[in-house]
Backbone as CSV, one residue per row, in Angstrom:
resi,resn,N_x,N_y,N_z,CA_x,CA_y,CA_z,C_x,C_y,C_z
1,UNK,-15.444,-69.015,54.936,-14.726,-68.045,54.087,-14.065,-66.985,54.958
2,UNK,-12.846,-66.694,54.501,-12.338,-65.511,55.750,-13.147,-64.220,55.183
3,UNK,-12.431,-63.809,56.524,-13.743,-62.632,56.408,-12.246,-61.464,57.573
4,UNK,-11.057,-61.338,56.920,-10.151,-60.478,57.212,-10.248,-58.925,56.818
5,UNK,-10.576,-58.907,55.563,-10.511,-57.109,55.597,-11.884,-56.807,56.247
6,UNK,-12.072,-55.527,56.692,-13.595,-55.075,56.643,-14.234,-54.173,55.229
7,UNK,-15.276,-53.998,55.608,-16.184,-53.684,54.457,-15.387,-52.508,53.768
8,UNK,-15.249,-51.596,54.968,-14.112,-50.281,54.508,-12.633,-50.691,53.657
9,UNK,-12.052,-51.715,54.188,-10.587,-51.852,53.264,-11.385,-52.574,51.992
10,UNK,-12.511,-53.222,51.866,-12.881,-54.061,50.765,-13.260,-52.798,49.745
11,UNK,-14.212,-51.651,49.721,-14.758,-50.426,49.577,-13.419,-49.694,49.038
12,UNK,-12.359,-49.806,49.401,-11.178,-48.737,49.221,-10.415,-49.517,48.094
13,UNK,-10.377,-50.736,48.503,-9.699,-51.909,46.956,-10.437,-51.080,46.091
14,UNK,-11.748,-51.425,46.353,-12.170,-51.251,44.684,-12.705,-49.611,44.076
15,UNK,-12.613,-48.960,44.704,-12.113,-47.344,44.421,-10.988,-47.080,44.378
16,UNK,-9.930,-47.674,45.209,-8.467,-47.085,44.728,-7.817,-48.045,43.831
17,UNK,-7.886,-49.231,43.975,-6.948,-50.474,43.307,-5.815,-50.572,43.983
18,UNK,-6.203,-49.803,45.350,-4.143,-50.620,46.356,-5.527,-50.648,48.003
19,UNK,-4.030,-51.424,48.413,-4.876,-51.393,49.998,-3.104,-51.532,50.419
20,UNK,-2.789,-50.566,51.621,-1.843,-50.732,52.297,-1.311,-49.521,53.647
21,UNK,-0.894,-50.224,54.530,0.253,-51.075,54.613,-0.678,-52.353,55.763
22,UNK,-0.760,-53.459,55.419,-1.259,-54.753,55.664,-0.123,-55.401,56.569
23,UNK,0.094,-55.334,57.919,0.854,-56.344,58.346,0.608,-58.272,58.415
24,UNK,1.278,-58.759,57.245,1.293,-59.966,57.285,1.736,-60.919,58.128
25,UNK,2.934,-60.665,58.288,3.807,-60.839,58.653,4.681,-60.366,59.993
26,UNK,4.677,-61.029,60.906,5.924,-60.552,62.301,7.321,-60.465,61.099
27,UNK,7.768,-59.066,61.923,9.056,-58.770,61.530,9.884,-59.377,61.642
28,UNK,10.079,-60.564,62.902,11.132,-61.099,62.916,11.276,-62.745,61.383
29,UNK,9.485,-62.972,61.188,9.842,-63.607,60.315,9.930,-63.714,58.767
30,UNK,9.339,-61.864,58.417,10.234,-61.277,57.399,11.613,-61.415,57.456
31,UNK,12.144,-61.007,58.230,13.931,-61.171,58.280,14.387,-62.367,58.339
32,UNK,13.746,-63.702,59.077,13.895,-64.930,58.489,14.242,-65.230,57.549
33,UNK,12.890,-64.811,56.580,12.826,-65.056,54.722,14.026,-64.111,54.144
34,UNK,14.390,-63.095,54.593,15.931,-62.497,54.319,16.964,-62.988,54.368
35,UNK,16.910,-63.090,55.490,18.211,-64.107,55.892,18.332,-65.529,55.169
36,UNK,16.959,-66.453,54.679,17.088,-67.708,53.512,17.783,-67.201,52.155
37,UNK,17.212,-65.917,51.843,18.084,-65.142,50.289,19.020,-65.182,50.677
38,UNK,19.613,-64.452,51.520,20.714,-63.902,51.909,21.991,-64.796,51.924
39,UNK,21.774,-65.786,52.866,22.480,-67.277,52.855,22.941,-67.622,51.066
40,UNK,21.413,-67.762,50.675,21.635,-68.565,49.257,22.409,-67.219,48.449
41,UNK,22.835,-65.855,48.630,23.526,-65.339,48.203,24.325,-65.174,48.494
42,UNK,24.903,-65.502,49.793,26.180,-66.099,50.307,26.955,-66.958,49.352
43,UNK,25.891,-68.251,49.364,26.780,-69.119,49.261,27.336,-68.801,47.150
44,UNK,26.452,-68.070,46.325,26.269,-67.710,45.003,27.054,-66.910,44.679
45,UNK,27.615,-66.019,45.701,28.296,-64.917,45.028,28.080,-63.436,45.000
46,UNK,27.129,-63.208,45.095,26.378,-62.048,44.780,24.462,-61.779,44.779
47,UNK,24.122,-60.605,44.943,22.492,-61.090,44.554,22.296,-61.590,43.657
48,UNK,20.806,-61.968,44.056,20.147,-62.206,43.030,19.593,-62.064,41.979
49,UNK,19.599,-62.634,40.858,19.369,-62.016,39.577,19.114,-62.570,38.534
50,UNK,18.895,-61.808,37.813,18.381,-62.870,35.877,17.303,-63.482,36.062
51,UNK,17.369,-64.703,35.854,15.840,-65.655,35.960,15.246,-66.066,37.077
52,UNK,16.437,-66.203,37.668,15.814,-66.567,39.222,14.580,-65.853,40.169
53,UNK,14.506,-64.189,39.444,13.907,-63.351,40.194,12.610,-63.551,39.596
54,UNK,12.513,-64.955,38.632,10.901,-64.776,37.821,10.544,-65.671,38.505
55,UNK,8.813,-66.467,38.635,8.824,-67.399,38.909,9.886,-67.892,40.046
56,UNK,10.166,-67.111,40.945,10.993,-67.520,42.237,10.623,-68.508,42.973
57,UNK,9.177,-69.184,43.313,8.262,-69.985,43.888,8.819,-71.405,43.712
58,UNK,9.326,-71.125,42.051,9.507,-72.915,41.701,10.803,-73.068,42.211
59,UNK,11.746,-72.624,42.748,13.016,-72.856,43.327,13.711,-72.405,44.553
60,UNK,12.990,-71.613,45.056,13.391,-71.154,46.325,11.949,-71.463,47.495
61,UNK,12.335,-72.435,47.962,10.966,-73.752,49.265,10.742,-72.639,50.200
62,UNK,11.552,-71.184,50.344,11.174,-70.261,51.190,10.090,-69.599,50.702
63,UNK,10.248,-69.176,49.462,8.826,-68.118,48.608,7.663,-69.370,48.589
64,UNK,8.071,-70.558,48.162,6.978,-71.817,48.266,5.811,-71.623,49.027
65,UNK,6.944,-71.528,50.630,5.883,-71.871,51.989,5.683,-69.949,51.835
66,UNK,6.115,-69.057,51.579,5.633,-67.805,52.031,4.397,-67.149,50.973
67,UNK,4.057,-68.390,50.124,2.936,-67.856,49.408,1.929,-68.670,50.063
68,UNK,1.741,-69.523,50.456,1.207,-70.370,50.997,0.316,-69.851,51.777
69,UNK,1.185,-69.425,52.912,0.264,-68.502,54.274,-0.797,-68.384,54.404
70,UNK,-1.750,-68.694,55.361,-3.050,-68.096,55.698,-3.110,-66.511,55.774
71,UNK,-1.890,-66.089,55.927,-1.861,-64.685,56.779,-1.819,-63.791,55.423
72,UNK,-0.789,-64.330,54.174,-1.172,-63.607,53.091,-2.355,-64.299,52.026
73,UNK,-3.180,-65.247,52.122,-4.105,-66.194,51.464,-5.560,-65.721,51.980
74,UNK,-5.490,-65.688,53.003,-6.977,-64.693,53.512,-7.521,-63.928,52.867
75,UNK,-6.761,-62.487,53.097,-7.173,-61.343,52.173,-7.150,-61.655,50.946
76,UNK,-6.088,-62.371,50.247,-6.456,-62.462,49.035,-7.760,-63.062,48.925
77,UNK,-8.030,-64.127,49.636,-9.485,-64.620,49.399,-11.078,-63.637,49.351
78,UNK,-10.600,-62.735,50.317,-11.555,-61.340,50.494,-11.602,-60.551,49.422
79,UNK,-10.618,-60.998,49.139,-10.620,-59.943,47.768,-10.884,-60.455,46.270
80,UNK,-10.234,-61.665,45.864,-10.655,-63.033,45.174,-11.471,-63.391,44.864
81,UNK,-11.897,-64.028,46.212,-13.046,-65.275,46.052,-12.006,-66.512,46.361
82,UNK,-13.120,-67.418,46.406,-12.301,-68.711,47.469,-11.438,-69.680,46.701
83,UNK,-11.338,-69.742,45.153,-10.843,-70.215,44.439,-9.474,-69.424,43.666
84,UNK,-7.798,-69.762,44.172,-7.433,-69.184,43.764,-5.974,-69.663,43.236
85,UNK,-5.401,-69.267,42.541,-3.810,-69.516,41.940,-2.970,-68.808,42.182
86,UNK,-1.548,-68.935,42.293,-0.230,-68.037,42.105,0.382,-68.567,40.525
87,UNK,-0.153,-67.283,39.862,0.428,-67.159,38.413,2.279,-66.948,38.549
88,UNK,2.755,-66.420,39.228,4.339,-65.908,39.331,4.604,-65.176,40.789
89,UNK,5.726,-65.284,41.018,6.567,-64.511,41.814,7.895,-63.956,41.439
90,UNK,8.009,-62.791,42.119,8.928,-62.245,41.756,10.194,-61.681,43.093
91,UNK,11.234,-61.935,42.700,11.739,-61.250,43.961,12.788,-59.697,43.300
92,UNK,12.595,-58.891,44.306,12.913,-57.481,44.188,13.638,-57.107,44.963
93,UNK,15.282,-56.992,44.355,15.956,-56.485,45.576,16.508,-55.091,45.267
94,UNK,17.142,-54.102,45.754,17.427,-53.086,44.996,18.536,-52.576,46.128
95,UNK,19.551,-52.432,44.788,20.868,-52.358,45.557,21.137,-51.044,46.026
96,UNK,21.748,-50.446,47.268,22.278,-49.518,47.233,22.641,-48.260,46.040
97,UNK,22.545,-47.384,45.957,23.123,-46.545,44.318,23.271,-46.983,43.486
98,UNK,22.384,-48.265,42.773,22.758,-49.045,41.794,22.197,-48.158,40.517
99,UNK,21.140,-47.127,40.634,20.348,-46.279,39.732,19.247,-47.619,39.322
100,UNK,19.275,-48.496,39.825,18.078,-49.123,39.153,16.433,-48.302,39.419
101,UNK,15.954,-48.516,38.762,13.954,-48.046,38.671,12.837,-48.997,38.230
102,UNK,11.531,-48.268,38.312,10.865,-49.211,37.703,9.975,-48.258,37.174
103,UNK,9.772,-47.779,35.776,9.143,-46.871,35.167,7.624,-47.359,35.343
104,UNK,6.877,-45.591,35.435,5.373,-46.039,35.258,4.726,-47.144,33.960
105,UNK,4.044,-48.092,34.560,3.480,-48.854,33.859,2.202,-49.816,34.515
106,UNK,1.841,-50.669,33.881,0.487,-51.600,34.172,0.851,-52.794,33.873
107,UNK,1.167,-53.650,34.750,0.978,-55.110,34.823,0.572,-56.046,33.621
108,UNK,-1.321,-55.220,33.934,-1.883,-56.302,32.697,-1.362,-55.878,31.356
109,UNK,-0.736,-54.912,31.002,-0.412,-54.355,29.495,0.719,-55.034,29.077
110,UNK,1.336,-56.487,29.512,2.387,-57.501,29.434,2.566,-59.023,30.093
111,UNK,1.493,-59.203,30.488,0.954,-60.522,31.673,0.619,-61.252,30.802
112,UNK,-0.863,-60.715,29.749,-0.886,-61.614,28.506,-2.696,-62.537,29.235
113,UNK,-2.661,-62.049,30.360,-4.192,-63.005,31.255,-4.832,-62.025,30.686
114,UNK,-6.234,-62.536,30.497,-7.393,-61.742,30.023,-8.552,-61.555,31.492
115,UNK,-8.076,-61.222,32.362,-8.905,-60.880,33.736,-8.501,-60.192,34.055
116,UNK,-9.331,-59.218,34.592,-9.384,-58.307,35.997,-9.176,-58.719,37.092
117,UNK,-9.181,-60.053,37.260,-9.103,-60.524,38.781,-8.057,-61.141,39.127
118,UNK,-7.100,-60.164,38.994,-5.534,-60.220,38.956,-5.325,-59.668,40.533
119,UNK,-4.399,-59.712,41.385,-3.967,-58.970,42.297,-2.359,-59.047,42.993
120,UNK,-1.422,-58.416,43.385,0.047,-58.639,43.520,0.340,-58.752,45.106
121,UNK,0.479,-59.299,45.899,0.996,-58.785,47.309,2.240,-58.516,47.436
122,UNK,2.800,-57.420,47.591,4.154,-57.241,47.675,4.392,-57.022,49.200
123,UNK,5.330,-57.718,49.337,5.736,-58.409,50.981,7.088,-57.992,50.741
124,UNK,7.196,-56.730,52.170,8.428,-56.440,52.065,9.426,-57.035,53.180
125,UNK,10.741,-57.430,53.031,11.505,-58.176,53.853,12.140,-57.439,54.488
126,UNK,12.761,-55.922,53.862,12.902,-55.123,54.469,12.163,-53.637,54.540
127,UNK,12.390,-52.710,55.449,11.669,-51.084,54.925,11.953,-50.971,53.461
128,UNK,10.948,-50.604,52.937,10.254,-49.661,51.918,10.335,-48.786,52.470
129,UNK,11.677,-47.355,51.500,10.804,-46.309,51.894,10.911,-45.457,50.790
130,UNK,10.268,-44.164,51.133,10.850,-42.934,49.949,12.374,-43.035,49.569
131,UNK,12.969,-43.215,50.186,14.399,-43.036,50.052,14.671,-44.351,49.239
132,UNK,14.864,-45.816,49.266,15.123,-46.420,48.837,14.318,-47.309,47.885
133,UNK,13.463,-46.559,47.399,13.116,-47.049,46.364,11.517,-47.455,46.542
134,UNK,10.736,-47.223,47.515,9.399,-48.053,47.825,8.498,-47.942,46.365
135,UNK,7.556,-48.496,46.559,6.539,-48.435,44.968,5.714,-47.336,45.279
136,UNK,5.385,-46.572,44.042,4.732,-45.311,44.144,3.305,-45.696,43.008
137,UNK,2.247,-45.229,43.742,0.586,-46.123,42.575,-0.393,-44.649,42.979
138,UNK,-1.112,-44.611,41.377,-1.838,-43.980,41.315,-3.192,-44.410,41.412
139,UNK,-3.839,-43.922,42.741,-5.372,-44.582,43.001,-6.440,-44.279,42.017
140,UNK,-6.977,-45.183,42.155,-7.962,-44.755,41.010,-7.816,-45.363,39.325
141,UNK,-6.362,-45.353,39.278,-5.756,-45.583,37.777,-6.327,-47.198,37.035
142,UNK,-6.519,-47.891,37.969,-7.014,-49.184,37.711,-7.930,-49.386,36.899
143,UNK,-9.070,-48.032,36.624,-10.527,-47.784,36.042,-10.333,-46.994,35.115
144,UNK,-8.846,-47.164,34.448,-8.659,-46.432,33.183,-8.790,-47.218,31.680
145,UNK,-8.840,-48.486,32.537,-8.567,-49.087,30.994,-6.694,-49.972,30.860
146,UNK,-6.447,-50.542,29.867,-4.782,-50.773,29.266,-4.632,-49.027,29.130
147,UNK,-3.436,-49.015,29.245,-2.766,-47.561,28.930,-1.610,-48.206,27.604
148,UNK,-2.002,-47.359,26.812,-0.585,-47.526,26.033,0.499,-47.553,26.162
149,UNK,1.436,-48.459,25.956,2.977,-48.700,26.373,3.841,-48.416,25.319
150,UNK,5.007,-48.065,25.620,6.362,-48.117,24.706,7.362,-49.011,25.519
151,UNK,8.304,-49.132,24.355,9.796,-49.727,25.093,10.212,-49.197,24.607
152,UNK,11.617,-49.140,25.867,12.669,-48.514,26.271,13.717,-48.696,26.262
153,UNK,13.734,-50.135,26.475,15.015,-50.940,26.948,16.305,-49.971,27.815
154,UNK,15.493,-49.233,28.757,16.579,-48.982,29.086,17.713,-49.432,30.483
155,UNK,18.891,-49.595,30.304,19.166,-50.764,31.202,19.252,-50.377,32.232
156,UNK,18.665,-49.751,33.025,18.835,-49.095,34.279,17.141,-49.236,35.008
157,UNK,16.222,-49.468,33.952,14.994,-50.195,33.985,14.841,-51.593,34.605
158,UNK,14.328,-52.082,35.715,13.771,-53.258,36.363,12.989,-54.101,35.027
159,UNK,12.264,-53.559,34.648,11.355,-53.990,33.856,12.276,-54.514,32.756
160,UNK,11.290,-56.003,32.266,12.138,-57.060,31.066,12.275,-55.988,30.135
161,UNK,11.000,-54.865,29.555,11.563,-54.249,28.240,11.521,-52.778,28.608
162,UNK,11.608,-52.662,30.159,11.627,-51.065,29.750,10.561,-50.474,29.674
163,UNK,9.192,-50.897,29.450,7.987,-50.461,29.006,7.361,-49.505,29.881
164,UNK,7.070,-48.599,29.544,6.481,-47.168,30.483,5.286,-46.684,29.970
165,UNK,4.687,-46.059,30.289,3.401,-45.886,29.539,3.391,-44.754,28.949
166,UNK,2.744,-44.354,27.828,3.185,-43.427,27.500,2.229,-42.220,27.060
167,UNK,1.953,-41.656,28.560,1.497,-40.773,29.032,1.774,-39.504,29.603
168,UNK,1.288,-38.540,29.928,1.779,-38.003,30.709,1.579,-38.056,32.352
169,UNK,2.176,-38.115,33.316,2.215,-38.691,34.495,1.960,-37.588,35.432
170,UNK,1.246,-36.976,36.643,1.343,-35.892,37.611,1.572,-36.730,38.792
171,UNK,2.951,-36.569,38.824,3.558,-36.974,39.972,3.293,-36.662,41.084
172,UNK,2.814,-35.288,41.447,2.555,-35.184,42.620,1.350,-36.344,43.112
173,UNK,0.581,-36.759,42.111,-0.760,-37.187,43.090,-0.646,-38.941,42.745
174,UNK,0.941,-39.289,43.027,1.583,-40.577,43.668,1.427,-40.995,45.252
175,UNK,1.140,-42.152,45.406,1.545,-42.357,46.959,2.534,-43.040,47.172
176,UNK,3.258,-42.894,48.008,4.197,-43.655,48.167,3.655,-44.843,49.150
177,UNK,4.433,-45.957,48.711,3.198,-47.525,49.513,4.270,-47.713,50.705
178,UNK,4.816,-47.221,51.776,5.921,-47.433,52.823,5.720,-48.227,53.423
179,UNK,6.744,-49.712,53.655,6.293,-50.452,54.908,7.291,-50.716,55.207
180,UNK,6.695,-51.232,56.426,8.164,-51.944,57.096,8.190,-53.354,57.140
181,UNK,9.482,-53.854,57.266,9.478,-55.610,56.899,8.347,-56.121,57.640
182,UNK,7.871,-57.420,56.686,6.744,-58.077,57.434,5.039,-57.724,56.746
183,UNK,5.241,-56.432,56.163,3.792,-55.633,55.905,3.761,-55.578,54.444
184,UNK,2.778,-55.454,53.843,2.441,-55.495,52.612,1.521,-54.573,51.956
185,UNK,1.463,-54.522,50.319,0.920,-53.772,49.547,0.056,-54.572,49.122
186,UNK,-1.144,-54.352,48.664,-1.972,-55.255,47.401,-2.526,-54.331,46.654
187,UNK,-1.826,-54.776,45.213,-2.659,-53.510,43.717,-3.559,-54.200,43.222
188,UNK,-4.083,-54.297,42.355,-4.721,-54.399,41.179,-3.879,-54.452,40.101
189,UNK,-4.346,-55.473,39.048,-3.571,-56.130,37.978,-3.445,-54.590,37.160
190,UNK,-4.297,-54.050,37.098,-4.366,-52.839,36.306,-4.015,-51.385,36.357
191,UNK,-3.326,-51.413,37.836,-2.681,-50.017,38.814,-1.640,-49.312,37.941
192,UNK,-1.538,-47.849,37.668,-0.310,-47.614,37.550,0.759,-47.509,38.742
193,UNK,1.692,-47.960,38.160,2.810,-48.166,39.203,4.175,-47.707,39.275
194,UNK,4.871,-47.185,39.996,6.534,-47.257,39.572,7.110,-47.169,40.776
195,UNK,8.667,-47.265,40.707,9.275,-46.631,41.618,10.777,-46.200,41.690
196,UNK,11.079,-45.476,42.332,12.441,-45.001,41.839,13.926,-45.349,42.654
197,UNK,15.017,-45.318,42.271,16.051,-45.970,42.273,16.567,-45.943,43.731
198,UNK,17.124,-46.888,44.986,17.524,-46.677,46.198,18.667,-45.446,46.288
199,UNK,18.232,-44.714,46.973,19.316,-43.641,47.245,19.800,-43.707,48.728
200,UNK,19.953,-44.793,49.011,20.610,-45.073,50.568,21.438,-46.266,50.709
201,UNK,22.197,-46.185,51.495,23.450,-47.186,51.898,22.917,-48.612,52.468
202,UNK,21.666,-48.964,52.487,21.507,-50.462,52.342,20.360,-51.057,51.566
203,UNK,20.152,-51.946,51.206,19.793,-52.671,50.144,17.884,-52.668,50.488
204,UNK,17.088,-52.372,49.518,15.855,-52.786,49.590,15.219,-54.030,49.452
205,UNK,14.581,-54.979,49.631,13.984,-56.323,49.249,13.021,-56.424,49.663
206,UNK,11.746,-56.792,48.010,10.807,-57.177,48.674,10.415,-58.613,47.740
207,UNK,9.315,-59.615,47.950,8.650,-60.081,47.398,7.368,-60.220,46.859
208,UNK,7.295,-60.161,45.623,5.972,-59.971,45.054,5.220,-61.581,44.574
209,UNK,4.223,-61.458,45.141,3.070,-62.906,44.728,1.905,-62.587,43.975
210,UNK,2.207,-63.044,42.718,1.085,-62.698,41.613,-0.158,-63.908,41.880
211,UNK,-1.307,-63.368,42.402,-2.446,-64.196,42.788,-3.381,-63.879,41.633
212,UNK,-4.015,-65.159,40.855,-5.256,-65.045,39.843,-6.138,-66.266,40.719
213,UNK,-7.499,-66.035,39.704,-8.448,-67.033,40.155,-8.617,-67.634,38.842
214,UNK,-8.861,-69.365,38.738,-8.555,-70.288,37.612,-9.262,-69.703,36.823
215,UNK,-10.385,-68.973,36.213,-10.938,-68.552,35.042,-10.052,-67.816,34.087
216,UNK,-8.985,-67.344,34.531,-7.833,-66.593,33.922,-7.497,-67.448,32.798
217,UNK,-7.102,-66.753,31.634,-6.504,-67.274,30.004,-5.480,-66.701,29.802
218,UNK,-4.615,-67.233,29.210,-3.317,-66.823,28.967,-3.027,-66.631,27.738
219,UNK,-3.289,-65.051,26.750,-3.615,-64.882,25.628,-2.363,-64.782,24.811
220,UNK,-1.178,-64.643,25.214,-0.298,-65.037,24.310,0.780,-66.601,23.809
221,UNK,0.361,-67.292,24.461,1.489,-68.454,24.126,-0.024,-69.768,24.659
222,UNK,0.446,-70.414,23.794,-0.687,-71.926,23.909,-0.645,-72.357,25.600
223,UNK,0.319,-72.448,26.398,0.662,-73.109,27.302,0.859,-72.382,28.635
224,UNK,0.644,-71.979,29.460,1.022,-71.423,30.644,0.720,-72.517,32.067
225,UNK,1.658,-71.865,33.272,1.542,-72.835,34.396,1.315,-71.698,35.681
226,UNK,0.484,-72.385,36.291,0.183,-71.952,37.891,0.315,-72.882,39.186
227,UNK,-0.005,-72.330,39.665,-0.615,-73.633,41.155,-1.871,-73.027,42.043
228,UNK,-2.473,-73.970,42.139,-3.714,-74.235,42.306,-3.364,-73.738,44.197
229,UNK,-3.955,-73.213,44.728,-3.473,-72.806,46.141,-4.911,-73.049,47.280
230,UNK,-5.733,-72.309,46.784,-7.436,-73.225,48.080,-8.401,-73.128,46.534
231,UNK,-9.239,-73.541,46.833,-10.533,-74.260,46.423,-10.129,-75.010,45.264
232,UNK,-11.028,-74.705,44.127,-10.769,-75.640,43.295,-10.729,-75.166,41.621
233,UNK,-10.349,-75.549,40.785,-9.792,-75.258,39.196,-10.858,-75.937,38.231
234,UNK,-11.729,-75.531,38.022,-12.956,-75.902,36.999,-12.754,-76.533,35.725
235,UNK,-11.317,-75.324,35.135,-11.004,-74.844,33.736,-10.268,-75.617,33.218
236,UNK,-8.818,-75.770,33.850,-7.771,-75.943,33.359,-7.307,-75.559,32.666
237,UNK,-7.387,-73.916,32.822,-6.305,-73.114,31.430,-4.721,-73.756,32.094
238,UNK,-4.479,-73.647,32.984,-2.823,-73.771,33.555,-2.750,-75.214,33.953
239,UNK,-1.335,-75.364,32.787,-0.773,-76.711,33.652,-0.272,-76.285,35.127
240,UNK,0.029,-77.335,36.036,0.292,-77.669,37.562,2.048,-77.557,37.497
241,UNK,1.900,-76.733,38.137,3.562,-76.652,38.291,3.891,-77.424,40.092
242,UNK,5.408,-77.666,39.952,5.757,-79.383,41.142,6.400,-77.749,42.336
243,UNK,6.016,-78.178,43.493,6.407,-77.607,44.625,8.222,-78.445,44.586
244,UNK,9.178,-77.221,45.098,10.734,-78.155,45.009,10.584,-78.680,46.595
245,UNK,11.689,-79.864,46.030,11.838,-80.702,47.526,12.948,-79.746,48.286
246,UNK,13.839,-79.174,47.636,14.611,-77.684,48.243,14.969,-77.111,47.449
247,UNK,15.819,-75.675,47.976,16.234,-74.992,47.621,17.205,-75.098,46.146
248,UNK,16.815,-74.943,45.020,17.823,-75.189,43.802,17.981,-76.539,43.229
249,UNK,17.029,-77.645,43.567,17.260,-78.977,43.657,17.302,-78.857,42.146
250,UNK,17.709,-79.861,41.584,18.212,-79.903,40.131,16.890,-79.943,39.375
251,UNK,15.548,-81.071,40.181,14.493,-80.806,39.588,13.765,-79.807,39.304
252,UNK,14.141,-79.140,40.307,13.087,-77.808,40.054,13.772,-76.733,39.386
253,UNK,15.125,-76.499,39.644,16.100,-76.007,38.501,15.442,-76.560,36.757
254,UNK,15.508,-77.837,36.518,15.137,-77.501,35.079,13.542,-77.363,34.715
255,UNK,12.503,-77.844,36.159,11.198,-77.147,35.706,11.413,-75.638,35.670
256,UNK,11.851,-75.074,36.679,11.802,-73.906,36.321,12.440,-73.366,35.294
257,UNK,13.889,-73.750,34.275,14.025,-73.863,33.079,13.008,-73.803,31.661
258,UNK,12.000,-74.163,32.109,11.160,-74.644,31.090,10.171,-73.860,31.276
259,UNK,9.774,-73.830,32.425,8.457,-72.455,32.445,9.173,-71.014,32.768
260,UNK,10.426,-70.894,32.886,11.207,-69.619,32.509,11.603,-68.886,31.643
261,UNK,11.097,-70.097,30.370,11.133,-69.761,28.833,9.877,-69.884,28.586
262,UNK,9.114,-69.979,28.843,7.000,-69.402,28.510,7.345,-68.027,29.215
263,UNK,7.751,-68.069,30.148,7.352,-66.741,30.713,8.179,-65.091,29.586
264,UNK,9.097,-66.058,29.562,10.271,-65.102,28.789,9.565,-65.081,27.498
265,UNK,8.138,-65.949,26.986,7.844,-65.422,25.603,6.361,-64.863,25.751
266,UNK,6.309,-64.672,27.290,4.748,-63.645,27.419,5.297,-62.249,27.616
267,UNK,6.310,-62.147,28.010,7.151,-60.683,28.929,7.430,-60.189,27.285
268,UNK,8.292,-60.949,26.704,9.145,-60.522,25.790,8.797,-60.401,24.469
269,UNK,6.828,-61.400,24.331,6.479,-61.345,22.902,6.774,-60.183,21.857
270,UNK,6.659,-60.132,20.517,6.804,-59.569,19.756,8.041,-58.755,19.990
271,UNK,9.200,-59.203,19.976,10.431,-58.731,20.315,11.527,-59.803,19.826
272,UNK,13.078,-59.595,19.504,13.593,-60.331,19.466,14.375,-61.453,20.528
273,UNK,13.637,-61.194,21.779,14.319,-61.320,22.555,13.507,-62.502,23.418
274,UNK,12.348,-62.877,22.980,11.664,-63.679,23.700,12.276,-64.905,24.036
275,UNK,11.789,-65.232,25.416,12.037,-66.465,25.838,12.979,-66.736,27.126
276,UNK,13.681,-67.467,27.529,14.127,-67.472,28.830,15.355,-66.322,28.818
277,UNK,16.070,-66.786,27.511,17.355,-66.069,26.777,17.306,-64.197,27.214
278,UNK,15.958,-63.925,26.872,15.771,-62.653,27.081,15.245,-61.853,28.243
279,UNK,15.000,-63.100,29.370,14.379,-63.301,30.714,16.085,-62.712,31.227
280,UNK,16.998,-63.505,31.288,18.944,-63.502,31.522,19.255,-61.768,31.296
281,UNK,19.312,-61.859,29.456,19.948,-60.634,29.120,19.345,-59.665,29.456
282,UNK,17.900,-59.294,29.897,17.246,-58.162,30.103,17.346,-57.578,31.736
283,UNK,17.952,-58.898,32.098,18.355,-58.605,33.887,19.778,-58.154,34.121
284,UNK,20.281,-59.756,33.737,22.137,-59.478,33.599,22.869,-58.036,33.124
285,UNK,22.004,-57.298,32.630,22.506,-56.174,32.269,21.926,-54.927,32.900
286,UNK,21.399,-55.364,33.761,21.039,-54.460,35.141,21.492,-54.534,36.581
């Protein structure tokens, strides 16, 4: 069993609900995994966006092999246990003065899994910083419970609905999670979180890997999919989702079609907007 964090970073997970800044990753092969987006947004037109940024794993063979890693699979295991899944990925880019954000909120209060033993690694490709947008988490917040949510829809919001919690927030006693490409964050499914809009002349990107362990249930929709990553799946709440043979291959284009619309009706339940349809319009208009 790895045995990567010490007792102290294990001790601080579970009093604060973040551990960071974690170098995963050599910088030069963060900028690698940049440079694979980058290309494929070359050749597209523009960033990335809409559905693609859900479930990124099933179509881009770069997030594939970069969830994979021993280097980010370890700690999760330290933190885990030896049996574990990638529920979703997400990729996060944030444009120059675009005003985009990501209002305070909680993960599990829209995930729809009925566990605690949720955790996110956000792997940044480039600096995180104050200035451009890095994620800001309140320690401790994890041991509050669901927080009540509203929506917002507002389009300048990252988030599918906008949803913020609706609390009152003391900003000052935020941290800001700063890294530099290559290094990483890990929250808790249950962290409050946000962060605010790039106010600098080049682009932020990071990637986020949503790690569960198979006991996880998926309480809103009959059907959900994972992948099974080390040990082993007892349960079978999650169907097996297909690793792509590359980048955009048509197969994995319409699997990911299909589990892009489950996802779009766990994000989007009780709304008119559920489903992949509302996965598109809730981005495209950001």
């Amino acid at each position: 069993m790895p045995n990567i964090l010490t007792d102290k970073d294990m001790e601080y997970y579970k009093e604060n609900g973040l551990l960071f800044p974690r170098r995963l990753l050599a910088e030069s092969v963060a900028i690698a995994y940049l440079n694979e987006l980058e290309d494929y947004e070359g050749r597209t037109g523009g960033p990335v966006n809409g559905k693609w940024r859900y479930k990124s794993h099933l179509v881009f063979t770069w997030i594939n092999e970069l969830m994979r890693r021993p280097e980010v699979l370890d700690p999760v295991e330290d933190l885990l246990g030896p049996d574990i899944m990638i529920w979703s990925s997400h990729l996060y880019p944030k444009e120059p003065g675009d005003g985009r954000f990501i209002s305070w909120h909680q993960d599990s209060a829209h995930w729809g899994l009925d566990s605690s033993k949720i955790l996110t690694v956000w792997i940044a490709l480039t600096e995180a910083s104050e200035e451009n947008g890095c994620m800001r988490m309140l320690r401790g917040s994890h041991k509050e419970g669901i927080a009540r949510h509203r929506d917002t829809w507002d389009p300048n919001n990252i988030l599918t609905r906008g949803q913020t919690i609706d609390a009152e927030i003391d900003e000052n006693q935020a941290v800001w999670t700063t890294l530099q490409p290559g290094e990483a964050s890990f929250h808790h499914v249950d962290m409050w979180h946000a962060s605010k809009p790039n106010e600098t002349s080049t682009r932020r990107v990071g990637v986020a890997l949503r790690y569960i362990t198979p006991e996880a249930r998926q309480e809103r929709v009959d059907t959900d999919f994972a992948t099974l990553l080390r040990g082993e799946d007892r349960y079978g709440h999650f169907q097996t989702e297909t690793h792509p043979a590359e980048t955009m291959h048509p197969d994995a284009v319409a699997e990911h079609q299909r589990i892009a619309d489950i996802q779009g009706q766990i994000y989007l339940k009780g709304t008119g907007r559920a489903g992949e349809v509302g996965l598109v319009e809730t981005n495209e208009a950001r």
